[in-house]
C-alpha positions as CSV (number, residue, x, y, z in Angstrom):
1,X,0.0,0.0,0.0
2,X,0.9,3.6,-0.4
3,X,0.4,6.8,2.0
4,X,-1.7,8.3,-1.4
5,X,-4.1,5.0,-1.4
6,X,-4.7,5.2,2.3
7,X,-5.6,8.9,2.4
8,X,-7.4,8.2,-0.8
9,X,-9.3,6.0,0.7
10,X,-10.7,7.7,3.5
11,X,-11.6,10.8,1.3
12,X,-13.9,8.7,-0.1
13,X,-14.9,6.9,2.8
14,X,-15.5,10.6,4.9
15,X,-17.4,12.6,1.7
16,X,-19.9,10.0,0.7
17,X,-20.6,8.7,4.3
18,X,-21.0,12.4,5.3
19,X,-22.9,13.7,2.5
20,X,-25.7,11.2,1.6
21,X,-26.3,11.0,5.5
22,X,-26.9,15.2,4.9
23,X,-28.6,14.6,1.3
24,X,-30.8,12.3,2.9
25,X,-32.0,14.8,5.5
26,X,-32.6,17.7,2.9
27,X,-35.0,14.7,0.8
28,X,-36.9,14.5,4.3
29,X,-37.0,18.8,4.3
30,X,-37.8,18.7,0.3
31,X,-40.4,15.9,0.8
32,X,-42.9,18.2,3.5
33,X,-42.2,20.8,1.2
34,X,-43.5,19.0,-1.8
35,X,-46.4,17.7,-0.1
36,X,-47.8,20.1,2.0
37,X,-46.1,23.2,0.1
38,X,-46.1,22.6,-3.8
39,X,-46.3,26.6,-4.7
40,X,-43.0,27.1,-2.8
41,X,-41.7,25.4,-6.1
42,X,-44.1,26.5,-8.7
43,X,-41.5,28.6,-10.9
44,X,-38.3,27.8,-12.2
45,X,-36.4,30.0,-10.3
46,X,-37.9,28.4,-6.9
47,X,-36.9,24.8,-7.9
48,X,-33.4,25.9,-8.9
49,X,-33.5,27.5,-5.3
50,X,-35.3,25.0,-3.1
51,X,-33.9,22.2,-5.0
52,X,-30.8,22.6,-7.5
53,X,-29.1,24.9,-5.3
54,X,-29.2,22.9,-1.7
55,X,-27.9,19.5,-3.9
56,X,-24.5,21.1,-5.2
57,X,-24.1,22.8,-2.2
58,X,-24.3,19.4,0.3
59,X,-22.6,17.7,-2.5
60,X,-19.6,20.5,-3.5
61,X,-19.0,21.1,0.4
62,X,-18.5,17.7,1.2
63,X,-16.2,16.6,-1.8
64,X,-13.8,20.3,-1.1
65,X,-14.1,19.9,2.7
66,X,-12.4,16.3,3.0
67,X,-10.1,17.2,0.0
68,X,-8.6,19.6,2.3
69,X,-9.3,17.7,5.4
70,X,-7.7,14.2,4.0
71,X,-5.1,15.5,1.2
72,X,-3.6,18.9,2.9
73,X,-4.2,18.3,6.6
74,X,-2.7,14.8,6.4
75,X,0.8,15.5,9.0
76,X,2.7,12.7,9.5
77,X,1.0,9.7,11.2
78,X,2.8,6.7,10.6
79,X,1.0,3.9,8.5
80,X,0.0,0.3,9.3
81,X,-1.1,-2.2,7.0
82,X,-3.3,-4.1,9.6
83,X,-6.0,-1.0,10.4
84,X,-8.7,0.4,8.7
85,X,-7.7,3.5,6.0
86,X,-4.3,1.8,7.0
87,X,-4.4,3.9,10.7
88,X,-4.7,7.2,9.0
89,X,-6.1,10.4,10.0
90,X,-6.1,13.8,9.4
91,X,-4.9,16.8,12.3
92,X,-7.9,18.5,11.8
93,X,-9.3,15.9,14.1
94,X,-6.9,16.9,16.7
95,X,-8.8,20.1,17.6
96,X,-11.2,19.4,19.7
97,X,-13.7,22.4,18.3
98,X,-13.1,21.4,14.5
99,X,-14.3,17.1,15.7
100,X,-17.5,18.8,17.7
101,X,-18.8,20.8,14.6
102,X,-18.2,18.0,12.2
103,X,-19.5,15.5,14.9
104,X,-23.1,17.7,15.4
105,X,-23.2,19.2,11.9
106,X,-22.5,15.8,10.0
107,X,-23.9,13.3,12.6
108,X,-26.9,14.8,15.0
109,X,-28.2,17.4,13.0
110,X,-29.1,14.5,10.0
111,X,-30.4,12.1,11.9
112,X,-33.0,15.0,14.0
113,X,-34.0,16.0,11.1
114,X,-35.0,12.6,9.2
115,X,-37.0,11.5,11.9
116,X,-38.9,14.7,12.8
117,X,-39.6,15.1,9.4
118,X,-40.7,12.0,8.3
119,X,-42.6,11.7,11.0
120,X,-44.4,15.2,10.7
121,X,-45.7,13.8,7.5
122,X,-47.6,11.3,8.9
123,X,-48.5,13.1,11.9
124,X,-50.0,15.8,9.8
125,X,-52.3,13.5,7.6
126,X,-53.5,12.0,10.6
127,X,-54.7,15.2,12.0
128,X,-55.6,16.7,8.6
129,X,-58.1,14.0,8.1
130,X,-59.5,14.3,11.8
131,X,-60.1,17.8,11.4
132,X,-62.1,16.7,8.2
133,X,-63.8,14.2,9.7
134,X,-62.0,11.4,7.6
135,X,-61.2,8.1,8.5
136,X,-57.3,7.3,7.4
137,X,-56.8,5.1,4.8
138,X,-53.5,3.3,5.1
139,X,-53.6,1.3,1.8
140,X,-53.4,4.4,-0.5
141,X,-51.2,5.6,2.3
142,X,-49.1,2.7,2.3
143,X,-46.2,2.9,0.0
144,X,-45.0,6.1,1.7
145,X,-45.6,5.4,5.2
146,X,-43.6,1.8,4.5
147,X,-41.0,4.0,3.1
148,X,-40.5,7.2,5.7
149,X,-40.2,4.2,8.8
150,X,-37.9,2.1,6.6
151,X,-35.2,5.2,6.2
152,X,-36.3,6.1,9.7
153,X,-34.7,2.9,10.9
154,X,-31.9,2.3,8.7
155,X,-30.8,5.2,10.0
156,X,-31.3,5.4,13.4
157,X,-30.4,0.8,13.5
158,X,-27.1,1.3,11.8
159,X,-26.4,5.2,12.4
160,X,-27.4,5.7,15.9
161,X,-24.4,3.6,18.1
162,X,-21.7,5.7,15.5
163,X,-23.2,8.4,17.1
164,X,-23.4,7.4,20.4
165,X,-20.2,6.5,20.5
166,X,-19.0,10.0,19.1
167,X,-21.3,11.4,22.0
168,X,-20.0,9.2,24.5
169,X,-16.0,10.3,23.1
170,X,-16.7,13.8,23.0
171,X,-18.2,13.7,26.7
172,X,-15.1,12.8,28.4
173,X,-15.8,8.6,28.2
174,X,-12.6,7.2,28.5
175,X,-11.3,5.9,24.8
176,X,-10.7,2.3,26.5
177,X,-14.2,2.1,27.2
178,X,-15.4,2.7,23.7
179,X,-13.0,1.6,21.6
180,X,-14.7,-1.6,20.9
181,X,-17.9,-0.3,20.3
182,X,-16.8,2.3,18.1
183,X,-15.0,-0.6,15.8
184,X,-18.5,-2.0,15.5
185,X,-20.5,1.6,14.9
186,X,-18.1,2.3,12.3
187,X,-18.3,-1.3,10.6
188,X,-22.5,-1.2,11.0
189,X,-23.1,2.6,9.7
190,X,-21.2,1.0,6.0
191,X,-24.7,-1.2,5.5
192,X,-26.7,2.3,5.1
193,X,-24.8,2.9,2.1
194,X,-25.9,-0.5,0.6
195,X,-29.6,-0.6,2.1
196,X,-30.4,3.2,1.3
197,X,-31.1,2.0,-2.7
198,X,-33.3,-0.8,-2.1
199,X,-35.2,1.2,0.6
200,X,-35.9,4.1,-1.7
201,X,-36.8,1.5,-5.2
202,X,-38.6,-1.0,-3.1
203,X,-41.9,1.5,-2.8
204,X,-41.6,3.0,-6.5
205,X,-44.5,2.5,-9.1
206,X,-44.5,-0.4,-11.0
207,X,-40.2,-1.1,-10.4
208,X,-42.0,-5.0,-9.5
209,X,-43.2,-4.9,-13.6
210,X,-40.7,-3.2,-14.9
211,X,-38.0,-5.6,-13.6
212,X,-39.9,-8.5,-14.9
213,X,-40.3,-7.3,-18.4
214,X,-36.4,-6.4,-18.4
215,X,-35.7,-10.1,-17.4
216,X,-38.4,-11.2,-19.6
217,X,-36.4,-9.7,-22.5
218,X,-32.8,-10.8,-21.1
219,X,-31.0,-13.5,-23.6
220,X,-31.0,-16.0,-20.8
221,X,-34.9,-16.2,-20.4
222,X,-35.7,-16.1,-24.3
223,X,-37.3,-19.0,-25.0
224,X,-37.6,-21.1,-28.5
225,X,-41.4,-21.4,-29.4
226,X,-42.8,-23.9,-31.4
227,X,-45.4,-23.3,-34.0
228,X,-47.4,-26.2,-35.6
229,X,-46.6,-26.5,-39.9
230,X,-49.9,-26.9,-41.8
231,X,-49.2,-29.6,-44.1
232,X,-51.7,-30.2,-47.2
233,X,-51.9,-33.6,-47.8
234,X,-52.8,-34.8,-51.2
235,X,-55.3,-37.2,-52.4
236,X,-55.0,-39.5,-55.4
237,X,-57.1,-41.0,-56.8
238,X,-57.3,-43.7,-60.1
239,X,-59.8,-42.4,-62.8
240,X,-61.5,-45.1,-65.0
241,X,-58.5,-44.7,-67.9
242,X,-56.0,-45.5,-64.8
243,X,-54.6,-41.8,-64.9
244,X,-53.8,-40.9,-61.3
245,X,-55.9,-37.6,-60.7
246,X,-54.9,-35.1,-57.8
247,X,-57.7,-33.3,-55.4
248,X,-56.5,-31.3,-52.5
């Protein structure tokens, strides 16, 4: 291995984990607005700004932000073979201030905000449809509800002990006390980068369909059909001369 693979390594590791964890919570923001909102989007200019804007922003700040973290802040830590991102880290993690705001900006503040809300949308159909008088249909309701408690979870099951831990750290805890744990926070909150996609495509229209057709259509499930040949078959006959005559 080299020192450039290693901090490579965790640049990508940091940005992504940091900035679908924060795209996630502005989908969650987006989402209320979208529902209970729509005109705050009606024009162009209002989707570039409520939409467009916030994306490249999250995205652009997290990609320049551990580019100068991981690449120009690197010092020199010795390197080992055995650990994760081969033991490396940056010294911007050495101030104390610096590890707080990243900690609460990149870790709490996400995870407050997907759950309050996703659940302020379905707190506010129930009580819009009470003030109405109407009873709450859950089927028509269903897709979306499955889908606000499934990121909900995923994020709070496999983000919650990193955080914990982080809390725990930044409280005074002793590090022999968490190490361990940490380890294991760090090694679950990887399975929210594989779950997220099949979490968000597992309530979309018709993706059950779609899927089929495209496997329908795949080389390895084309089947050879059969069709019956019509063959005429002749009749002869023997006319009185003992020509042999030919009806069909």
């Amino acid at each position: 291995f080299s020192p450039l693979f290693c901090q490579f390594w965790k640049f990508i590791d940091g940005s992504t984990y940091v900035t679908i964890a924060r795209l996630v919570a502005w989908t969650s923001i987006e989402r209320y607005i979208l529902i209970y909102n729509d005109n705050w989007m009606s024009t162009k200019k209002k989707k570039i700004l409520l939409h467009y804007m916030p994306i490249s922003i999250i995205v652009i700040y997290g990609f320049i932000l551990y580019i100068i973290i991981n690449f120009f802040l690197s010092c020199n830590h010795p390197y080992y073979s055995t650990k994760i991102f081969c033991g490396f880290y940056s010294c911007a993690y050495d101030s104390r201030g610096y590890s707080m705001f990243e900690f609460i900006t990149g870790g709490i503040t996400n995870g407050i905000i997907i759950a309050i809300f996703s659940l302020s949308l379905i707190i506010r159909l129930i009580i819009q449809k009470h003030r109405v008088n109407q009873q709450v249909k859950w089927r028509k309701h269903r897709k979306m509800v499955i889908q606000l408690i499934s990121i909900i979870l995923l994020f709070y099951i496999f983000y919650l002990p990193n955080v914990i831990t982080g809390i725990l750290s930044n409280c005074g805890v002793p590090w022999s006390y968490v190490e361990n744990f940490v380890a294991y926070g760090q090694f679950f909150s990887y399975y929210i980068h594989f779950l997220l996609p099949f979490v968000c495509a597992g309530t979309l229209p018709n993706l059950k369909n779609k899927i089929k057709n495209i496997l329908r259509l795949s080389p390895c499930h084309k089947h050879n059909t059969v069709e019956p040949i019509q063959n005429t078959i002749q009749r002869r006959g023997i006319d009185q001369n003992g020509n042999f005559n030919r009806n069909c």
